[in-house]
N, CA, C and O of each residue as an XYZ file, in Angstrom:
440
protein
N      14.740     10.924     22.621
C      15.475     11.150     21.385
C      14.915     10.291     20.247
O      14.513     10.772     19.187
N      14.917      9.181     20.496
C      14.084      8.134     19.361
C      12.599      8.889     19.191
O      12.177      8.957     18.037
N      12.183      9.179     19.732
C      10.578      9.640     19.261
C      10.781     11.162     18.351
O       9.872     11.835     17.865
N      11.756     11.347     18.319
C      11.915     13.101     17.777
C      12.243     12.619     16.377
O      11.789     13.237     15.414
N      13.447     10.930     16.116
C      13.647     11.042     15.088
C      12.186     10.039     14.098
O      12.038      9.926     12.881
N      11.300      9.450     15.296
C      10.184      8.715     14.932
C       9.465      9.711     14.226
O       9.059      9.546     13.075
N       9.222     11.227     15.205
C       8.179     12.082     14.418
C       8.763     12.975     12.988
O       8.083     13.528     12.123
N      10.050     12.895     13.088
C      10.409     13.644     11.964
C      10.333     12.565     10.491
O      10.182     12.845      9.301
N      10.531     11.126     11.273
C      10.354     10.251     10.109
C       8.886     10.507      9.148
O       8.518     10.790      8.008
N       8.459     10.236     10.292
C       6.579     10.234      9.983
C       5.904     11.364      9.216
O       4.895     11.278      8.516
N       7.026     12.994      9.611
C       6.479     13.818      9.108
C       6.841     13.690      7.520
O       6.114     14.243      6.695
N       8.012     12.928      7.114
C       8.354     13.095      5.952
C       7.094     12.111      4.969
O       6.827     12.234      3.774
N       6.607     11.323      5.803
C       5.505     10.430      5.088
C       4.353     11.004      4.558
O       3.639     10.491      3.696
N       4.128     12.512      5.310
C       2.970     13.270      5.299
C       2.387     13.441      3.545
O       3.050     13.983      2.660
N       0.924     12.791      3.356
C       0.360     12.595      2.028
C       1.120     11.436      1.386
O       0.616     11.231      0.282
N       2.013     10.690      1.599
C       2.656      9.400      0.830
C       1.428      8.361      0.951
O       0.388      8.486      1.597
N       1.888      7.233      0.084
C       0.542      6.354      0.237
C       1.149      5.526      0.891
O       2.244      5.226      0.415
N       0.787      4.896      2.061
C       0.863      3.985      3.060
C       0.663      2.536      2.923
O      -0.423      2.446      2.349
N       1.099      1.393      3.127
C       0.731      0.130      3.152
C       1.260     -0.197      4.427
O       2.468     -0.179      4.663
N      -0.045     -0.643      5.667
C      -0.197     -0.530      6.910
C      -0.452     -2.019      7.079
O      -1.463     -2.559      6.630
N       0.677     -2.778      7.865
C      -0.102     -4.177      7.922
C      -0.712     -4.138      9.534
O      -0.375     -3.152     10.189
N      -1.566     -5.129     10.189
C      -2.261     -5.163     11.097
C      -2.122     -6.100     11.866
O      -1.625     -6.960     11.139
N      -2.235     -6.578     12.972
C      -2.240     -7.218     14.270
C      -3.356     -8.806     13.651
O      -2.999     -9.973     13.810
N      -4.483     -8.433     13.073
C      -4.740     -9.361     12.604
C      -4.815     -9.835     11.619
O      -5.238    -10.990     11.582
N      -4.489     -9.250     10.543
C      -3.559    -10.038      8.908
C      -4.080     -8.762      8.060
O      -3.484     -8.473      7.022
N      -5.182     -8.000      8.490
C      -5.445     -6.950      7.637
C      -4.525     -6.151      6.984
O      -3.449     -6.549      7.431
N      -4.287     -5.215      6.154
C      -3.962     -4.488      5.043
C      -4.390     -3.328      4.514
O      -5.303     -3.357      3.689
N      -3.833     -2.181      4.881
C      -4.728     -0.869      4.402
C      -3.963     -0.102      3.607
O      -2.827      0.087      4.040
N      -4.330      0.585      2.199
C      -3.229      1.216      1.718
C      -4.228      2.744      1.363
O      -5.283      2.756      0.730
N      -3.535      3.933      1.972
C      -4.012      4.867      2.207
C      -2.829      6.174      2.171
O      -1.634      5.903      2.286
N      -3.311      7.615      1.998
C      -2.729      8.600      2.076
C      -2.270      9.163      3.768
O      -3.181      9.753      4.349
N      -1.113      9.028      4.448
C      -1.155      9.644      5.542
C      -0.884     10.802      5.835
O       0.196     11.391      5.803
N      -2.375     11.300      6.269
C      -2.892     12.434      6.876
C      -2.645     12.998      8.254
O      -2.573     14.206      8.482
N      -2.514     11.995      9.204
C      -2.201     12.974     10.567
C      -1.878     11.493     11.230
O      -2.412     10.455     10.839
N      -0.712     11.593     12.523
C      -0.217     10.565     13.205
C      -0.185     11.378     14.866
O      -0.105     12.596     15.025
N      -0.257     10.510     15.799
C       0.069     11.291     16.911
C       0.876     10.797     18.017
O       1.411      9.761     17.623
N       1.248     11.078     19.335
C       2.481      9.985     19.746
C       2.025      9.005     20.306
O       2.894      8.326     20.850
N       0.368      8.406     20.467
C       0.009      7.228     20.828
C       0.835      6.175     19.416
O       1.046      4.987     19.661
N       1.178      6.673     18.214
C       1.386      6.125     17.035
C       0.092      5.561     16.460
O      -0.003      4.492     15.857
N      -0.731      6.280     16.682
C      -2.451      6.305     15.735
C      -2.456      7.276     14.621
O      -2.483      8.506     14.581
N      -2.425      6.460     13.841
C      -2.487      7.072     12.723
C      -3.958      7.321     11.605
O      -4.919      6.637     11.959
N      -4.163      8.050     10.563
C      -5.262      8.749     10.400
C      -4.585      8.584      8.540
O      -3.587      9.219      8.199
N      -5.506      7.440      7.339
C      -5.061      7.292      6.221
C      -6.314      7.878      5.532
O      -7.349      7.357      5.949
N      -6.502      8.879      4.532
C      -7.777      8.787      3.785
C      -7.484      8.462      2.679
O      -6.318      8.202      2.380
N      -8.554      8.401      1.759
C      -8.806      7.261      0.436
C      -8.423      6.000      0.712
O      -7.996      5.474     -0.315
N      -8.385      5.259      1.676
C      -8.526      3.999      2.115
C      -8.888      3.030      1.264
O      -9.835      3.170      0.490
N      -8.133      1.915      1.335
C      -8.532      0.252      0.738
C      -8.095     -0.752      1.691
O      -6.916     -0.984      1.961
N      -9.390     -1.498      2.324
C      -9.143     -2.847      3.046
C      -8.186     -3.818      2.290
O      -7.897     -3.127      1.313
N      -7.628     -4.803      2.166
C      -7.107     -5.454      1.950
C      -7.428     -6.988      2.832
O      -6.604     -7.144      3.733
N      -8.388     -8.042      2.737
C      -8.585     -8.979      3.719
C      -8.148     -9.865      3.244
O      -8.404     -9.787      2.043
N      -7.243    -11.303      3.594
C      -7.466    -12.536      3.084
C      -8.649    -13.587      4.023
O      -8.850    -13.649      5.236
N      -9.275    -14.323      2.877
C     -10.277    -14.883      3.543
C     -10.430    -16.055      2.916
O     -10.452    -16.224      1.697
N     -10.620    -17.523      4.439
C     -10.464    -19.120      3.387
C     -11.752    -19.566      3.850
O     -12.174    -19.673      5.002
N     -12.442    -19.870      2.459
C     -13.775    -20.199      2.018
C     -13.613    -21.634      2.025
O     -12.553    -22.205      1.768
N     -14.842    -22.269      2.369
C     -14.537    -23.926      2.007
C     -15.379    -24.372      1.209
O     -16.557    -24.022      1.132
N     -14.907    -25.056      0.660
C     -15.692    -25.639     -0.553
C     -15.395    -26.973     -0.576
O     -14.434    -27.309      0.117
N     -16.243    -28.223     -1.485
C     -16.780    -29.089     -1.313
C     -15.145    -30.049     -2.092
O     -14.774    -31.217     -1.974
N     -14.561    -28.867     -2.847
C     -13.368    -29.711     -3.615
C     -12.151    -29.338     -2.039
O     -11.185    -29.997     -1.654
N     -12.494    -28.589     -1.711
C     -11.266    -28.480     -0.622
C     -10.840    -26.175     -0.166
O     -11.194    -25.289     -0.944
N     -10.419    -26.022      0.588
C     -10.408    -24.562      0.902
C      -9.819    -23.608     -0.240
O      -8.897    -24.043     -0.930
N     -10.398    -22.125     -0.496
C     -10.099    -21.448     -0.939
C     -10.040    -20.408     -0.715
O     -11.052    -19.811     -0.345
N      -8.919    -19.816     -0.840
C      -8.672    -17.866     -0.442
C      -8.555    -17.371     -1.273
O      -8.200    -17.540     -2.439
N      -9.083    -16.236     -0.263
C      -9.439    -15.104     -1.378
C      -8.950    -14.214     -0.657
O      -8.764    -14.191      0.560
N      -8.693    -13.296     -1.635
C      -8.187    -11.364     -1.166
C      -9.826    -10.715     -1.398
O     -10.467    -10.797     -2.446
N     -10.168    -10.225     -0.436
C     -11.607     -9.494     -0.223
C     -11.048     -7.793     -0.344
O      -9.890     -7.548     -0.005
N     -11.697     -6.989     -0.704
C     -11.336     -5.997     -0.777
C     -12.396     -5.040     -1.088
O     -13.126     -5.220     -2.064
N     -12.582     -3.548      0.061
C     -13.199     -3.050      0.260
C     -12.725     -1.639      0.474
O     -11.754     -1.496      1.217
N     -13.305     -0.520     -0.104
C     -12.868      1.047     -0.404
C     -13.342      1.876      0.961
O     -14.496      2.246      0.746
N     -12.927      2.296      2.225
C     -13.500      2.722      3.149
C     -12.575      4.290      2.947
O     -13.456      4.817      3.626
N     -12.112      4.859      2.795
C     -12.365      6.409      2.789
C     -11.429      6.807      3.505
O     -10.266      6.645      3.138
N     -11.770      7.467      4.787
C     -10.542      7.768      5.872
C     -10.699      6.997      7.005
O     -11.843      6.643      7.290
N      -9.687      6.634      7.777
C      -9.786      5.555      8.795
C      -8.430      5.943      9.365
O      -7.358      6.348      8.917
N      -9.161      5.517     11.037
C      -8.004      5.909     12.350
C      -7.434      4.518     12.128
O      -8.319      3.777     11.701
N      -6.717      4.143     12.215
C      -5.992      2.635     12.575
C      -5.250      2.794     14.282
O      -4.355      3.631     14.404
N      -5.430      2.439     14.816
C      -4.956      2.539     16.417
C      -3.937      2.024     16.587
O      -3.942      0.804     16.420
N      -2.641      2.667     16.981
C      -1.246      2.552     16.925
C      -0.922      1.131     17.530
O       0.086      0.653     17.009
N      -1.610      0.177     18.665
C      -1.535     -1.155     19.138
C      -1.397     -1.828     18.716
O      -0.627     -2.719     19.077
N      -2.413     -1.821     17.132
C      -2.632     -3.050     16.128
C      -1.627     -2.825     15.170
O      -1.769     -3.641     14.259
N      -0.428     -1.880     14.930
C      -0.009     -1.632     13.542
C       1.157     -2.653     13.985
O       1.678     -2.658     15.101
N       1.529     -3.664     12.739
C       2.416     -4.678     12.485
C       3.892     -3.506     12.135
O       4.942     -3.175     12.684
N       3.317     -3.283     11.191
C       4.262     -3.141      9.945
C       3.762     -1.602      9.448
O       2.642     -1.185      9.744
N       4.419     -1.064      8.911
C       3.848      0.989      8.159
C       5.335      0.427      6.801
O       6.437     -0.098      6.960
N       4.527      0.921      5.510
C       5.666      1.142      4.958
C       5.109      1.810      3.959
O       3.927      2.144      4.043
N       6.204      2.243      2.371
C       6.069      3.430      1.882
C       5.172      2.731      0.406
O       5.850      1.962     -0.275
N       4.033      2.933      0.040
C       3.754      1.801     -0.959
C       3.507      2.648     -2.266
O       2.874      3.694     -2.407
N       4.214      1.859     -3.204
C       4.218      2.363     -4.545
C       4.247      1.450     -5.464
O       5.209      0.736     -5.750
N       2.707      1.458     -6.165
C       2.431      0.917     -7.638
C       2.840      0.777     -8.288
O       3.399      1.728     -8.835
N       2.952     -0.651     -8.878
C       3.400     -0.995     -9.771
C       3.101     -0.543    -11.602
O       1.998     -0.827    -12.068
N       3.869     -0.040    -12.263
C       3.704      0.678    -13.096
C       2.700     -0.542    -13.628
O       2.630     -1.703    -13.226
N       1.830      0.241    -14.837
C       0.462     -0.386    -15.677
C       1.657     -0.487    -16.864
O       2.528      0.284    -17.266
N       1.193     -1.958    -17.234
C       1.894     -1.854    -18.807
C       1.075     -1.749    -19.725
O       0.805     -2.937    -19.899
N       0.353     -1.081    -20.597
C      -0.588     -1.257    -21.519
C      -0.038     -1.691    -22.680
O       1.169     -1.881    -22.832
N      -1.201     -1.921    -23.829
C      -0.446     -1.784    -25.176
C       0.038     -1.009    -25.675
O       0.806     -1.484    -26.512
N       0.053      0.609    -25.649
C       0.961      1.987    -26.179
C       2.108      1.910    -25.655
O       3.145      2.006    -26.312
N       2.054      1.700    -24.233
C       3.852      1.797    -23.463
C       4.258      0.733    -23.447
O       5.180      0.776    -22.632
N       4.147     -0.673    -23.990
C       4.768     -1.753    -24.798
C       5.142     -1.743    -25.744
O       6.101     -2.416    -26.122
N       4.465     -0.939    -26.446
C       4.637     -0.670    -28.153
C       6.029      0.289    -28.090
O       7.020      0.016    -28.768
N       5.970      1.293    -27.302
C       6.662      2.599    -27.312
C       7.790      2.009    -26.882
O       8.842      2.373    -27.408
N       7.827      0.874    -25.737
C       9.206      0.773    -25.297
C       9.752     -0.310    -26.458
O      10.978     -0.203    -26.434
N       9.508     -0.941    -27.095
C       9.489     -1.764    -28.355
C      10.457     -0.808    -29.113
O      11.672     -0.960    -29.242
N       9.773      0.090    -29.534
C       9.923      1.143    -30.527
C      11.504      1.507    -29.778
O      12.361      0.670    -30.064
N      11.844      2.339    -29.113
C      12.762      2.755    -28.374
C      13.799      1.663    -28.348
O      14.866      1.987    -28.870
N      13.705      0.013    -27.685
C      14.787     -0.524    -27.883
C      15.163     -0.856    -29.173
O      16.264     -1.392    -29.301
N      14.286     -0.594    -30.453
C      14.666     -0.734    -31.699
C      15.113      0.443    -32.357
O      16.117      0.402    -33.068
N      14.527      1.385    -32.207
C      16.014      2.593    -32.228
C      17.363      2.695    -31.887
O      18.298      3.020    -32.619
N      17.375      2.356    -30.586
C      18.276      1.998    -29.821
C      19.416      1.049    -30.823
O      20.534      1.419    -31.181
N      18.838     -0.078    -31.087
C      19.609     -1.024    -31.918
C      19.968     -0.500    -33.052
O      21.071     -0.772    -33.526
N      19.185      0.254    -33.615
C      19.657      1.021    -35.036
C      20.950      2.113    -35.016
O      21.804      2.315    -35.879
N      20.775      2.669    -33.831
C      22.360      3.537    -33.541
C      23.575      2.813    -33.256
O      24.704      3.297    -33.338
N      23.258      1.485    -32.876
C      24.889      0.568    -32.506
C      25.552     -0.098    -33.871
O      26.609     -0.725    -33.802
C-alpha cells in the first residue's frame, strides 16, 4: 500500500525540477523524467552541486563547485533527501522599479 501511494506521489513530480540530496553531500537539481521501484531515479538538464574545502596558507576554504551534466541516473541507495525545488524569483532593476511604482499607487488610493 505505501509504494502505490510512493508511486502516485512520484508520478505527480513527473517534469518538476528536483533538488536531490545524496549519501555523500552531493546535490543535483534536475527535471524528473522517469523513477522505478528500485527508487532510481532518471533527472535531465542536470546541475552538480559539490561543496569542496581547499586549504590555503591563511587557513581552509569552501567552495560550492558546480558542474552542468545533462541527464543522470542517481541510484535510489544514495538518495538522502528528493524534494520539489523552486527558484528564487530574479529581482532586477525593471521589477524593482515596477514594484516601487505599484506600492506608490497603492499609497495614492488610501
Amino acid at each position: 500500500m505505501a509504494d502505490c501511494a510512493l508511486r502516485a506521489r512520484m508520478t505527480s513530480y513527473l517534469n518538476e525540477q528536483l533538488r536531490v540530496s545524496i549519501s555523500d553531500g552531493r546535490v543535483f537539481i534536475g527535471a524528473l523524467i522517469c523513477f522505478d521501484n528500485h527508487k532510481n531515479i532518471i533527472l535531465k538538464d542536470c546541475s552538480e552541486f559539490a561543496k569542496k574545502t581547499i586549504k590555503l596558507k591563511s587557513g581552509d576554504k569552501e567552495r560550492e563547485l558546480t558542474r552542468y551534466l545533462g541527464l543522470v541516473l542517481i541510484p535510489g541507495q544514495h538518495i538522502v533527501r528528493c524534494q520539489v525545488y523552486v527558484r528564487p524569483p530574479i529581482i532586477t532593476e525593471e521589477t524593482a522599479l515596477t514594484k516601487e511604482l505599484e506600492n506608490g499607487m497603492q499609497a495614492l488610493k488610501t
